[in-house]
N, C-alpha and C positions, 0 to 999 in steps of 0.2 A: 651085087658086089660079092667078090669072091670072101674076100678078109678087109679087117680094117687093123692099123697099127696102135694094138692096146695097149703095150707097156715099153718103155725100153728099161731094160732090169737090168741094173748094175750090182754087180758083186762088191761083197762092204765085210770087212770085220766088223764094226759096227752101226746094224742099220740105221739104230735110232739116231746117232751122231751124224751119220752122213744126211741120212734125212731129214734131218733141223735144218743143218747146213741149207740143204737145195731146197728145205720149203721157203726159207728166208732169202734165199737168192732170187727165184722164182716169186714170191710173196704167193705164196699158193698154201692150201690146208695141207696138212697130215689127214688122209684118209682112214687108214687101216692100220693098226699096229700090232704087233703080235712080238715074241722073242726073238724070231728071224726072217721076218719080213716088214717092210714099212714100206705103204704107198702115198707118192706127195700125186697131188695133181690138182686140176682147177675145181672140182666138184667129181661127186660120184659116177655121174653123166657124161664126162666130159672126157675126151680121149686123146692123143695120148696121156697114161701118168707115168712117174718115173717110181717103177718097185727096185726096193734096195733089197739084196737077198742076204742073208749072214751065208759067208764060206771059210775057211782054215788060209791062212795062208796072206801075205800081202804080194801086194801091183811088181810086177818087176819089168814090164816093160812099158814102152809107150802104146797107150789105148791104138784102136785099130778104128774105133768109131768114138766119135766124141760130140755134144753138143755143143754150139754156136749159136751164141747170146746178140739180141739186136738192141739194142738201148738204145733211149734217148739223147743221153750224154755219154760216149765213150768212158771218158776222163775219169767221169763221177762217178757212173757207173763200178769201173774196175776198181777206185778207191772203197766206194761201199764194199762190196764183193772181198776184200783185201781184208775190210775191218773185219769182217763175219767168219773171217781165217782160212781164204785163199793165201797162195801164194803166187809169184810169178816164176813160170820157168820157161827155159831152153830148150823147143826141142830141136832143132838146127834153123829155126827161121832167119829169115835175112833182117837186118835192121829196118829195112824200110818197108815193111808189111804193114797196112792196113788195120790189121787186127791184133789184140792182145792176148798172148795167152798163158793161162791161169792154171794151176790145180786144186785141186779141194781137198779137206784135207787128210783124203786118205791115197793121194797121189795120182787123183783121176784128170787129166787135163781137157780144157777147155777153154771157147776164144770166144771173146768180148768183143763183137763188129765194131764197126762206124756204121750211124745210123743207117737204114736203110727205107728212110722216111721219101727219099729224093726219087728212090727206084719205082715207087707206087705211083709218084703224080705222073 
């Protein structure tokens, strides 16, 4: 194998905040902390994890690449997610999509499936 997909590295004014944020979405550890970087992931073995890097500057457009959440319970799912200080926003979807989607709260958006428990059997 040529490469394997080690991190996806989201830009943060604040790593440590975002990274609580998604180690509690994820329920995954805090790997590695520093002043301006923080990595969540399932164990130190374990690949991908998401490094949050500190940059200048806030989100001003809509992501280009975004994570997609598969839960158990949609519903419940996105209500947890909400409490932990998502929000819900617009990015032109149609009302009747499937999926839900979310920012975090430094304006990163991302969508919360219906399960995809059905697709495996």
């Amino acid at each position: 194998m040529a490469s394997r997909f080690y991190h996806l590295v989201v830009d943060s004014r604040e790593p440590s905040v975002l990274a609580e944020f998604w180690a509690a979405v994820l329920d995954q550890p805090v790997l590695y902390r520093s002043e301006d970087e923080v990595i969540v992931g399932a164990d130190p073995h374990t690949y991908p994890g998401l490094c949050f890097l500190r940059v200048d500057g806030t989100k001003a457009v809509k992501n280009r690449l975004h994570i997609d959440l598969d839960p158990d319970d949609q519903e419940a799912e996105v209500q947890r997610i909400l409490a932990l200080g998502a929000r819900r926003v617009d990015i032109g979807q149609s009302a009747d999509v499937s999926w839900v989607v979310l920012a975090d709260p430094e304006g990163n958006e991302f969508c919360v499936l219906r399960p995809h428990t059905s697709l495996i059997e």
